[in-house]
N, C-alpha and C positions, 0 to 999 in steps of 0.2 A: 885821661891822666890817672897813673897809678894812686890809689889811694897808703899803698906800703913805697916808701920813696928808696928802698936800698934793699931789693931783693938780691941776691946771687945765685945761682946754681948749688951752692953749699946751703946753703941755707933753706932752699929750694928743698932738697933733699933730705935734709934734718925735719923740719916740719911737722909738728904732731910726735917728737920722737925724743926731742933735746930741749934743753931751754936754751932758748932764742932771745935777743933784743932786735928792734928793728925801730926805721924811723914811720912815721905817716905823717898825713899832710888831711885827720881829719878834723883838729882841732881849730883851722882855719876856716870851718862853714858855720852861717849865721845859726843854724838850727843850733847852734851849741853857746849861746852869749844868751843872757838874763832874759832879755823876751821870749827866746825860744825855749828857754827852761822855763820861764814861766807856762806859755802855754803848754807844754810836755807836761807838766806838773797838774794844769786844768784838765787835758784833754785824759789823762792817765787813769784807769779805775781806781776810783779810791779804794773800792774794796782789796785792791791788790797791793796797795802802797805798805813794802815796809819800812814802818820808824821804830828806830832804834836809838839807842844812847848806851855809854860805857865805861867806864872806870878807868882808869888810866894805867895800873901795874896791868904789864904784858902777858902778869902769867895767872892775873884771877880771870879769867874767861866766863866764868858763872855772873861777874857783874853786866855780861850783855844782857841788857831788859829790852821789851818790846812796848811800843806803844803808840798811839791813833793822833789823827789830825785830822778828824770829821771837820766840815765845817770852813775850814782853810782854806784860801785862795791860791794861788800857784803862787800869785808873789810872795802870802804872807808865810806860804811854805819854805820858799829859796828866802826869808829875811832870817826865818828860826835857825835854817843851815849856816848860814853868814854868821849870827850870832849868837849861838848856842855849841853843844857839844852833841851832835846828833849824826844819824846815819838814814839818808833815806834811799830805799834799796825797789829800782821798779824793774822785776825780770820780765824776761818775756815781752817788752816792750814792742816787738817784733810781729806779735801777735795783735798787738790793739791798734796801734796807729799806721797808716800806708807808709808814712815818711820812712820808719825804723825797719817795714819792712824791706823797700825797694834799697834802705843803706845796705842790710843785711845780704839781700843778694848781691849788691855789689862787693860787698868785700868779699864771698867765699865765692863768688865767680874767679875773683881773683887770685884768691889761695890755690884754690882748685888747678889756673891755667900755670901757677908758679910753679906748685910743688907736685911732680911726675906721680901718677897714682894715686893723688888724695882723692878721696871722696866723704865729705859731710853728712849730715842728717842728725835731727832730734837740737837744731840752730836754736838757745836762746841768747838776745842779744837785750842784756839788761843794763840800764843808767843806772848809775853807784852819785849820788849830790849829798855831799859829807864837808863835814864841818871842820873847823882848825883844830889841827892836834887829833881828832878823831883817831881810830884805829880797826882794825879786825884782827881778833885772838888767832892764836896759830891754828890753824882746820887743814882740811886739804878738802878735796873735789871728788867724784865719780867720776865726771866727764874730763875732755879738755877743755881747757880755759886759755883766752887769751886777755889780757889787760891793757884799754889802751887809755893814756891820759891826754886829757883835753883840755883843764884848767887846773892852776896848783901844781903844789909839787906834793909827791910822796914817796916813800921807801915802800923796799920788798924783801923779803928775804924770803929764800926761798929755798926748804932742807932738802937732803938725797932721799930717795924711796925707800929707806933701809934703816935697820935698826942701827940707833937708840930713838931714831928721830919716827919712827913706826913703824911698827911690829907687825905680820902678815893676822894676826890676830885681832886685830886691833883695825885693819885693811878690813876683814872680817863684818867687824859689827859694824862697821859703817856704811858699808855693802848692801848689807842684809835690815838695813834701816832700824839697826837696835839700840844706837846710841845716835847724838849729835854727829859734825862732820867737827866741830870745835873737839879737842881735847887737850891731855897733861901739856903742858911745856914746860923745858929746862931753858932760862938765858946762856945757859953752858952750849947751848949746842949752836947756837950764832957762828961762834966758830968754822963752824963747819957748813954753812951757808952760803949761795950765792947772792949780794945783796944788787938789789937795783934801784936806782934813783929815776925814778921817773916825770918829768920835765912835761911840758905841754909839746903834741906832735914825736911821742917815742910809745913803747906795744913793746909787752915782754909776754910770751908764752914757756909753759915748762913743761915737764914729763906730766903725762897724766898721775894724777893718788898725788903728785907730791906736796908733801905738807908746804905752808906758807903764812906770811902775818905780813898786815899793814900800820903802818902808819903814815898819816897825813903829816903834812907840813902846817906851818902858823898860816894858813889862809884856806879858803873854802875849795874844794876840790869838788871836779867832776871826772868822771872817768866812764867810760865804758866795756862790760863786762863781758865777755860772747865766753859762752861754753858751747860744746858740738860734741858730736860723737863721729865717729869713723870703724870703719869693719874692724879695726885689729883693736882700737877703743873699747867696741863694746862686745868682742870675744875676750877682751882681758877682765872687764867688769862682770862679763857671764862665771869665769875661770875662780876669780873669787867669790861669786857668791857659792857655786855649786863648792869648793872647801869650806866654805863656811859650814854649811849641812852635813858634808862627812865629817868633820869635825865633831859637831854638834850630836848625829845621830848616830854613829858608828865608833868614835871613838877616837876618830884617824889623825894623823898627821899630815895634812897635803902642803904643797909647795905650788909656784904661782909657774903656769909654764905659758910663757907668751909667743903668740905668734897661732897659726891657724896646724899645729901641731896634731896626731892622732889624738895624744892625751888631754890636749885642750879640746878638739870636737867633743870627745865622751865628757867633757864636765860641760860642755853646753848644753847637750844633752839632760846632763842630771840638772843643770840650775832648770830648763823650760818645765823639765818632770815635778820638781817642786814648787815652782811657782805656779804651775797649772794647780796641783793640789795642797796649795797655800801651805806646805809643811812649816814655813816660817813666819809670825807675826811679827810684823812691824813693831817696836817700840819706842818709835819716836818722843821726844821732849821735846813737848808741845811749849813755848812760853806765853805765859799769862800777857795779856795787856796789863800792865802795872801804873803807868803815867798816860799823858794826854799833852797835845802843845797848845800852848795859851797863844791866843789869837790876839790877846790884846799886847803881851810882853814878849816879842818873837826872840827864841831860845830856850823862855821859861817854861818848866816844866809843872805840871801840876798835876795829883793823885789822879787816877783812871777812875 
């Protein structure tokens, strides 16, 4: 049984390239109801568990705080989700447990035999267990991402690759790991967005880079998150970072050229030359643990 219930040929062929909606039918296995999220929750490294919590205006993005649930049981984790305002974020999922890995090859066995040409790699396939009214600030991605909901409802909107909504500059440092993947938002630019409502049993994928914000609906959502890379993916992620550097060390003004191009080889070229000799450091924004979830009062939050 197809796990995507309404492929086409069109869509087949979009794949990795457009944003997509589609339906699936993953939302109906036990592995995704309260006991199976609880054990997910047990079996899951804690060291890798991110909790997070968030402010509610769409456009302060700085109130995302990070914070720990040592100590917590998988249920009293999914009761804090239920009744708090929290985000718990487990990537890579794929990597620790057999079940998340054998899904994972199931679904990109299937992308793969859908859509003529694709090819995957660099699969992580991360559970998103979030809370009512939750949200994610506007960001965008390096890799592709696809979104598939399993419980809850929530909203998507989802802007063009292109200025006002991000600037090749701005593609730039986030590339080149010098800022967050979060940044500026205008609510003016809704407008110009494709939004999607996501339902239990429906999978929205978009252009790679393109910006995007969540919000949950008044109940606890689950979802799961797959990003991938693919050859023209991660020639276009190479494309930006090597402008990022002639920018940076020469002065230049480069433009994005997609696709497996002369002038796109020669920046792959120059991104392998500089990351071999680390010309650029990282400046990631690291966030503090600031809170902690109270094991006795599931939701409540209490100083780190």
């Amino acid at each position: 049984m197809s796990v995507i219930t309404d492929w086409t040929p069109q869509k087949g062929a979009a794949f990795g390239k457009a944003n997509l909606g589609f339906r699936h039918s993953l939302h109906e296995r036990p592995m995704f109801s309260d006991e199976g999220l609880e054990q997910l929750l047990d079996r899951y490294p804690r060291e890798k568990l991110g909790v997070f919590t968030m402010g509610e205006d769409p456009v302060a993005w700085t109130t995302w705080r990070k914070g720990a649930a040592n100590g917590l049981s998988g249920g009293k984790l999914l009761e804090a989700a239920q009744a708090g305002r929290i985000w718990l974020n487990l990537r890579q999922t794929n990597d620790h447990l057999p079940e998340y890995a054998r899904l994972g090859d199931e679904i990109f066995a299937e992308k793969e035999a859908m859509s003529p040409g694709l090819r995957t790699f660099k699969r992580d396939l991360g559970m998103l267990i979030s809370s009512a009214n939750a949200q994610v600030f506007y960001h965008l991605d390096v890799p592709l991402v696809s979104l598939w909901q399993l419980r809850g409802e929530k909203r998507v909107w989802v802007y063009p690759v292109a200025d006002p909504y991000v600037g090749e500059e701005t593609l730039e440092r986030i590339v080149l790991r010098e800022t967050a993947e979060q940044f500026t938002f205008d609510p003016a630019w809704d407008a110009g967005a494709q939004v999607h409502d996501l339902t239990p049993g429906k999978m929205v994928t978009w252009k790679q880079n393109a910006p995007h914000r969540i919000e949950n609906g008044p109940m606890l959502n689950v979802s799961l998150s797959i990003e991938f890379m693919t050859p023209q993916a991660l020639m276009r992620a190479n494309v930006i970072y090597a402008n990022g550097v002639l920018r940076r060390r020469l002065g230049a003004r480069p433009t994005i050229q997609d696709g497996f191009t002369p002038g796109a080889l020669g920046k792959l070229a120059i991104a392998r030359a500089a990351k071999a000799l680390k010309l650029q450091a990282p400046q990631e924004r690291l966030l503090p643990t600031s809170f902690r979830l109270d094991a006795k009062r599931p939701g409540m939050l209490l100083p780190a």
